[in-house]
C-alpha positions, -999 to +999 in steps of 0.1 A: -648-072-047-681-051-032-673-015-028-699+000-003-707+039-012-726+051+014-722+088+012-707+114-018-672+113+004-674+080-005-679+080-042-651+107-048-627+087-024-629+054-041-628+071-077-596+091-066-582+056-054-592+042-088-577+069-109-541+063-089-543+027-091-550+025-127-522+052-136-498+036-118-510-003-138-513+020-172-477+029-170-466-006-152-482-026-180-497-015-208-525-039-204-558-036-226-575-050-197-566-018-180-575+000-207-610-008-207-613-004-172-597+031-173-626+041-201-645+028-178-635+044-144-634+076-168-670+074-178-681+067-142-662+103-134-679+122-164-713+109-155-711+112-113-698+149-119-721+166-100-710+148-071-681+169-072-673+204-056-654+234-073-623+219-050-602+192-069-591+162-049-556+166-070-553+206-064-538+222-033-537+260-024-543+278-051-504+296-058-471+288-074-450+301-047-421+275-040-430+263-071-388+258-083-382+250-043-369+289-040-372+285-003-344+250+002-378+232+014-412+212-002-436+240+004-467+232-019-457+201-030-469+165-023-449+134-024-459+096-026-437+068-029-443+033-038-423-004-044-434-024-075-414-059-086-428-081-118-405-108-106-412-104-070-450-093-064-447-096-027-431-064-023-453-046-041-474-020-025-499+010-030-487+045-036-489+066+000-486+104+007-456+108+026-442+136+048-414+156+030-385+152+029-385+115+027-342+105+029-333+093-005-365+091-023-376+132-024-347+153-012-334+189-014-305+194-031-283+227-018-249+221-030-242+243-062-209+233-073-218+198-070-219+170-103-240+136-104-205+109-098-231+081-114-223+105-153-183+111-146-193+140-124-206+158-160-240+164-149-247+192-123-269+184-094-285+219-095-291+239-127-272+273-136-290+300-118-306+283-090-300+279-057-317+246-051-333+214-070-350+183-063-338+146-063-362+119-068-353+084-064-312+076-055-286+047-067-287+017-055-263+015-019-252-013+004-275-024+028-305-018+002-329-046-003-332-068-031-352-065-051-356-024-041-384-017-066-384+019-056-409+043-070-418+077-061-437+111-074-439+151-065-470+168-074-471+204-069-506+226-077-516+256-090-541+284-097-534+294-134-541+330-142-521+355-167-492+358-147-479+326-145-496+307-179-463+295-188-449+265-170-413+260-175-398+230-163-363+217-163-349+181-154-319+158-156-326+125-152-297+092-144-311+058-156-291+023-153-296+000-185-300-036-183-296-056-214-321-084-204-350-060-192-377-051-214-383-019-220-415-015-191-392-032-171-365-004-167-356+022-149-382+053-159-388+089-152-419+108-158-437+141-163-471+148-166-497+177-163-530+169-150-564+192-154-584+201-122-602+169-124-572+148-131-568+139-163-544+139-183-533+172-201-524+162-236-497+184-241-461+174-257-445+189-227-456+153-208-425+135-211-419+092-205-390+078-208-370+046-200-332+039-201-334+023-239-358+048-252-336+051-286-364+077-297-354+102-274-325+125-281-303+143-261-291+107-239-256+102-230-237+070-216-216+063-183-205+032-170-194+041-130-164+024-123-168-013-105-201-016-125-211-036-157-243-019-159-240+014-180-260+045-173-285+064-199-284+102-185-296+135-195-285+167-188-303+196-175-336+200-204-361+227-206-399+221-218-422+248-217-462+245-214-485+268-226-517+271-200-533+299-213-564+281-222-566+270-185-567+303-171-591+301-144-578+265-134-559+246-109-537+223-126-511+199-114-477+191-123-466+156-114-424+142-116-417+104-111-389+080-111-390+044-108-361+014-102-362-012-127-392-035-124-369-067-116-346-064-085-318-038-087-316-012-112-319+025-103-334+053-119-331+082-104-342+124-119-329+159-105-359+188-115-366+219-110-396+244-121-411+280-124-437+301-139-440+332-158-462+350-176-471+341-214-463+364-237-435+381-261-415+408-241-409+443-257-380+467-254-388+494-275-388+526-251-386+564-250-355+576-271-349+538-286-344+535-323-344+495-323-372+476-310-361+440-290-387+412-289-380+383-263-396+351-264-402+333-236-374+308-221-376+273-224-379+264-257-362+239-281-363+265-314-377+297-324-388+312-356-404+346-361-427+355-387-436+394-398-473+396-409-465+385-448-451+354-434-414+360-440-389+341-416-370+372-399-353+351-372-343+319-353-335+328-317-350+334-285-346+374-292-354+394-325-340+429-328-360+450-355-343+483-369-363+518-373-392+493-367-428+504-380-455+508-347-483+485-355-463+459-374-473+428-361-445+398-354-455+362-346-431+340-327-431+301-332-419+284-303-412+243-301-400+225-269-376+195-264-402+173-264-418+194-294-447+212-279-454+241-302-465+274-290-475+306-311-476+344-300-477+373-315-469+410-301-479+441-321-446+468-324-455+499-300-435+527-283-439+522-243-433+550-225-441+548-185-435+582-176-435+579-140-449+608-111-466+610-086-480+636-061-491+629-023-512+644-001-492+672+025-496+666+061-510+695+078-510+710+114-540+696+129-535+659+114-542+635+134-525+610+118-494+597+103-508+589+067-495+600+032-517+593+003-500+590-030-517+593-064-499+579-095-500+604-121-482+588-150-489+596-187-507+572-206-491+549-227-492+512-244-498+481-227-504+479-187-491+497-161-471+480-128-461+499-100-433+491-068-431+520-046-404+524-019-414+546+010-385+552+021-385+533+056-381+498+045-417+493+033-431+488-005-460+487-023-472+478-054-508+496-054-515+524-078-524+545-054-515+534-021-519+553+014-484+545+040-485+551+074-452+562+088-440+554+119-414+585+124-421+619+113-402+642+087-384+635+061-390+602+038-371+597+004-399+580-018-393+564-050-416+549-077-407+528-103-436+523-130-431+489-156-445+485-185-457+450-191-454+434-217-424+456-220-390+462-205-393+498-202-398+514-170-395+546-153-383+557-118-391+589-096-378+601-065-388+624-044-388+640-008-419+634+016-426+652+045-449+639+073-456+661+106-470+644+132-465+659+170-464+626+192-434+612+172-414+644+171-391+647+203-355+644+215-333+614+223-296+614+238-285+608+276-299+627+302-267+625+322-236+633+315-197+620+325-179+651+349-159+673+328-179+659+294-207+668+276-242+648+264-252+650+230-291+655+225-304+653+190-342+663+179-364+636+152-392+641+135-392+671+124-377+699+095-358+722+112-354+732+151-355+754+175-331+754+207-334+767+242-296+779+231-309+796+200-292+768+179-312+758+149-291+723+141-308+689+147-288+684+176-266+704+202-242+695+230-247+702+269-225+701+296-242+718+328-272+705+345-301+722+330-334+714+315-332+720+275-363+734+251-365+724+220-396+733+191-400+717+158-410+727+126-424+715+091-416+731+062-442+745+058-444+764+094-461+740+114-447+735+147-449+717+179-456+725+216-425+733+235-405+698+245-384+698+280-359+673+282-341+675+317-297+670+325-275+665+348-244+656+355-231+618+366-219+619+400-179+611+406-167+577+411-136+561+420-109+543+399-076+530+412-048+513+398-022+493+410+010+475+404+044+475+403+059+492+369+097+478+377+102+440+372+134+416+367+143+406+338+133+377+326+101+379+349+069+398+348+045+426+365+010+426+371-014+454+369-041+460+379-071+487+380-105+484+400-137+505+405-148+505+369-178+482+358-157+474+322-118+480+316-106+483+281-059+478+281-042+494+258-030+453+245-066+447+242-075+432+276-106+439+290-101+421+322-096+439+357-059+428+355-031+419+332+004+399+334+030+420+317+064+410+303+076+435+282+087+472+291+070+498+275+040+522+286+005+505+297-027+525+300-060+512+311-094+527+306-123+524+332-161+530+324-186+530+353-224+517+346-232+554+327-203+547+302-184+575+316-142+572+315-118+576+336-077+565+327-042+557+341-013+552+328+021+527+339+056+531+327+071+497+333+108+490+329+129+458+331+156+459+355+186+440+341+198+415+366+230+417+379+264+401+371+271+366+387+303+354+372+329+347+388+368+328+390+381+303+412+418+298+418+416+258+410+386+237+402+402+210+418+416+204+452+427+176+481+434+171+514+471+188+517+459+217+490+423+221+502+420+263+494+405+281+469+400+318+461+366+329+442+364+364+427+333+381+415+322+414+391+321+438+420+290+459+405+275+490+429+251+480+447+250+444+444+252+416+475+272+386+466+265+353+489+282+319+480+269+291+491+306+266+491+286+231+486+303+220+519+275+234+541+291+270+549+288+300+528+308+336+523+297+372+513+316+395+496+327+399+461+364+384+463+363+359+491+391+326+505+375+296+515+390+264+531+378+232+527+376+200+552+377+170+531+359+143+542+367+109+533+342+097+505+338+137+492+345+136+458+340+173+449+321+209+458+291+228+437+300+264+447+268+290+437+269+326+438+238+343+440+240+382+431+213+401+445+209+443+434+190+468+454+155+464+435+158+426+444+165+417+413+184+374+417+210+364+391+235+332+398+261+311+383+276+284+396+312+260+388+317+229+403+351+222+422+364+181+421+379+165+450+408+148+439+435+121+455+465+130+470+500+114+455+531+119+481+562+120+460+579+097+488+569+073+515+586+057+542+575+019+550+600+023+581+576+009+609+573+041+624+539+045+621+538+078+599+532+074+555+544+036+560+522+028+532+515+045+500+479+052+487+455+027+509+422+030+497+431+031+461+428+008+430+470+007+427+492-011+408+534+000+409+558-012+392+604-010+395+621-003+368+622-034+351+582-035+349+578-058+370+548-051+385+553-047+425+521-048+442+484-046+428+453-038+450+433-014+469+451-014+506+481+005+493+520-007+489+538-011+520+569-015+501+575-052+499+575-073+471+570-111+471+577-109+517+610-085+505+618-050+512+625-032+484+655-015+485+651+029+487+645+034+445+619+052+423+589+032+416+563+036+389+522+036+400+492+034+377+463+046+404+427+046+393+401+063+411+359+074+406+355+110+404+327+131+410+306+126+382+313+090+386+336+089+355+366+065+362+396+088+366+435+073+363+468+091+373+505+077+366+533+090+382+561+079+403+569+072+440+602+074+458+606+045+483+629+064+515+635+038+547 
């Protein structure tokens, strides 16, 4: 291969490339080859250094803001992924910068309560006390190729200065085992720290591991259910690197995963990561008789040392009694993955003591600036300051100048830390600022008829009034123009300010609607005029649909806001009484009357409708009817009507049924010669033999014979109204 380098771009692009390519074969393969070509590459970097500038081709900005993903997204960081197979080289591929978030191979994770189901939901996606981590890598799904031969990295730089020298970094990482796999053929995660010109930091807090690393502690087992592949996972570990000696330097942090080498094993790691300063922590203030030393967090074990050597304690705190200033402590701290740190903090009283004074605003400034001036005591260590001016707006200058945007009164605090201490000190005090073009009144310039305006003055610390009245504000209900002049506390004051009222001009609001309904039904009301209407149910609509009784009141505004009211009783009129009796609730041609009978209630107008196509009024009323041939009965509806209108009825239905002579005479006369024509009819003498049977009616012979005048038994069957089949048995007296 012939590698053309025309230009210095050139010769740090191609060593870049080369550094990548041969980490990722270093960690693929182990090869010497590889080896001697990474001394190689290596002494090609040390000896072209001059063609590099102060800007690293591995660093970014120069900050460690997002640096534990405290904003949900990859801010700062910069992702690659890859695919490498030993068994199938085809897929293979080079390491690319991809955009973030890339789904399943660098994502956000957001859900707090929610556990990794690949360890028996035991291993918590997100770490106690954060809001967010990152995932790198995922299991293996349907639909996923095979092989998969995923691998993927996050490298996140940053500027290393005294504030942030310790890196702490905490990950949880999910590896599937396979028995047959070697162990550079497993699933893997990763972490290493690079220097600004990307080599390796050799510090213990780089950390390799594969899912049969049996030298690594702290592993668990879980085999998910359906798979015969178990998995090696970690919980949630800490390492801690000290950077202090690369103060001054942009370093990066880098986090990989990889699949298995072969086809189709996952490994997968969660992380997250933060920075803080690097040194022991004091609490050994004003009026304390115990002195607390923290360590910081992140580390494996702890032992502190006094200055004769002697072990005084194991844990991330020591707590020293009626401790001696100037006694010196040293603190031993060893990572997870052993690192070893040592610091050492020198017992002292820290006492902040914080004041401050500020610069009064006088008459003729022509600004709105306060100058502050810390004027703390001295005392051990350094000094950090976080003012609060009172307006929404901090600083953490010493001595810092605010410019206010209202004038008068400001509560302004100042709390003053103590690094490397925990003591701190507050003040509060009241700031005045008095400038002319932000002092004035506010409030409506009109107000409602019959109603007042309130005005209210700003900006100032006390007032005067065209009224006299010294409050902040005053109320007016008269068209007038209003004086008002401020004053500072110290007797500066304003030019006279005019603010000008009058009073809205009337308007009209009407309501409407009917306030008695029936029951059973409802009312509407409604009011107009008003640009907004506010019901006393809630409504804010022009109108409402009411069904209850009670009292109703609606509230107009107009454009200005002001009010006007009204007010409905509504009642329910109860509806009237429309029961009533009938005589019979059956008739037939020979008894075809019926008498109906009402409730007669004041007031009330009673109309029946008699189902035969004539109707009565009245409350007690006699009604006759013609019965048709084929009628087989009557609806008969009342309908009750009282003097608000209010409709109530009830109705009884009335059947039709035959009618059954006692007697006939089949004499040939023409008149009742046969008995029941149109009828299903049997009769029967009093033997039981059965006489005649049909539906044209007896004519009083039997078998071509006249029966002789007797008393004759009928079964008669007939459909009544409701087309229920009806029967009557009686008997019939046979008269020639």
């Amino acid at each position: 291969m012939i590698i053309k380098l025309n230009t210095l771009k050139d010769v740090k692009t191609v060593l870049f490339q080369c550094a990548i390519w041969l980490k990722i074969k270093v960690f693929l393969l182990g090869c010497k080859l590889v080896d001697l070509m990474k001394k190689l590459i290596t002494f090609l970097i040390c000896s072209l250094g001059f063609l590099f500038t102060s800007t690293s081709v591995f660093a970014t900005d120069p900050y460690s803001k997002n640096l534990g993903f405290e904003t949900g997204t990859f801010t700062g960081w910069t992702g690659y992924t890859w695919t490498y197979s030993t068994e199938v080289p085809s897929i293979n591929t080079s390491a690319v910068q991809v955009t973030l978030p890339t789904a399943r191979r660098q994502v956000i994770m957001t859900d707090t309560t929610a556990y990794d189901a690949n360890t028996g939901n035991a291993l918590k996606i997100i770490p106690k006390g954060y809001r967010y981590s990152a995932r790198l890598g995922d299991v293996i799904k349907t639909g996923d190729t095979n092989p998969r031969g995923w691998e993927q990295s996050l490298r996140y730089s940053m500027k290393v200065d005294s504030t942030n020298a310790l890196l702490l970094m905490k990950f949880a990482c999910v590896l599937q085992y396979a028995s047959d796999h070697t162990a550079l053929m497993e699933p893997r995660f990763r972490l290493t720290l690079y220097d600004q010109s990307g080599n390796t930091i050799n510090d213990c807090a780089n950390y390799d591991v594969y899912s049969s690393s049996g030298n690594v502690t702290g592993f668990q087992t879980y085999t998910p259910s359906g798979s015969q592949n178990p998995n090696k996972w970690r919980d949630w570990t800490s390492v801690g690197a000290n950077l202090l000696k690369y103060i001054g330097q942009t370093i990066t942090i880098e986090f990989m995963s990889a699949d298995c080498t072969g086809r189709y094993h996952y490994g997968y790691a969660y992380f997250v990561a933060e920075s803080h300063p690097m040194y022991i922590t004091v609490k050994y203030c004003t009026g304390d008789t115990n002195a607390t030393l923290t360590a910081p967090a992140g580390f494996e074990t702890y032992s502190w040392t006094d200055s004769n050597g002697t072990v005084v304690g194991t844990s991330q705190v020591l707590t020293l009694t009626s401790p001696v200033e100037g006694a010196t402590y040293t603190c031993s701290l060893t990572s997870a993955t052993g690192c070893k740190v040592s610091l050492t903090s020198v017992i002292a009283k820290y006492e902040p003591n914080a004041d401050f004074s500020y610069q009064l605003v006088d008459c003729n400034s022509l600004t709105n600036t306060i100058k502050f001036t810390d004027s703390h005591l001295a005392t051990h260590g350094t000094l950090e300051y976080k003012w609060d001016f009172g307006d929404g707006t901090t600083s953490t200058e010493q001595n810092p100048s605010h410019v206010y945007s209202t004038s008068g009164m400001h509560q302004v605090s100042l709390v003053v830390s103590n690094p490397p201490s925990l003591c701190t000190d507050s003040v509060s005090k009241s700031v005045e600022t008095f400038y002319p073009p932000l002092i004035g009144i506010s409030g409506d310039s009109t107000y409602c008829p019959g109603s007042t305006t309130t005005l209210k003055a700003h900006g100032a610390y006390r007032y005067l009034w065209s009224n006299g009245s010294t409050a902040d504000s005053i109320q007016v209900g008269k068209d007038t123009t209003v004086w008002m002049i401020g004053y500072s506390s110290v007797g500066c004051y304003t030019d006279t300010i005019r603010f000008k009222v009058k009073e809205e001009p009337d308007w009209t609001f009407n309501t409407d609607g009917k306030v008695l309904y029936c029951q059973g039904d409802s009312t509407v009301l409604s009011a107009s005029g008003a640009a907004n209407y506010k019901w006393s149910t809630g409504a804010t609509t022009s109108s409402i649909i009411v069904k209850t009784p009670g009292v109703y009141t609606v509230i107009g505004s107009n454009a200005r806001g002001c009010e006007k009211s009204g007010t409905f009783s509504v009642v329910e009129d109860p509806l009237p009484n429309s029961n009533f009796t009938v005589s019979t609730n059956a008739i037939s041609i020979r008894h075809n009357k019926l008498t109906c009978t009402a409730s007669d209630e004041s007031g009330v107008q009673y109309s029946w409708n008699m189902g035969d196509g004539l109707t009565e009024t009245g409350s007690s009323i006699e009604h006759a009817y013609t019965i048709l041939s084929g009628i087989l009965g009557y609806t008969i509806v009342l309908t009750a009507t009282n003097q608000n209108g209010c409709v109530n009825t009830s109705s009884k239905d009335i059947e039709v049924v035959p009618f059954i002579p006692n007697i006939f005479t089949p004499n040939g006369d023409g008149v009742n010669d046969t008995f029941m024509s149109g009828f299903d009819l049997q009769v029967f003498d009093r033997n039981g033999t059965m006489m005649y049977k049909g539906t044209l009616g007896w004519n009083g012979m039997y078998e071509n014979k006249k029966m002789d005048n007797d008393t004759y038994f009928y079964v008669l069957h007939y459909t009544d109204k409701n087309q229920k089949l009806q029967t009557r048995k009686g008997y019939i007296t046979l008269q020639r």
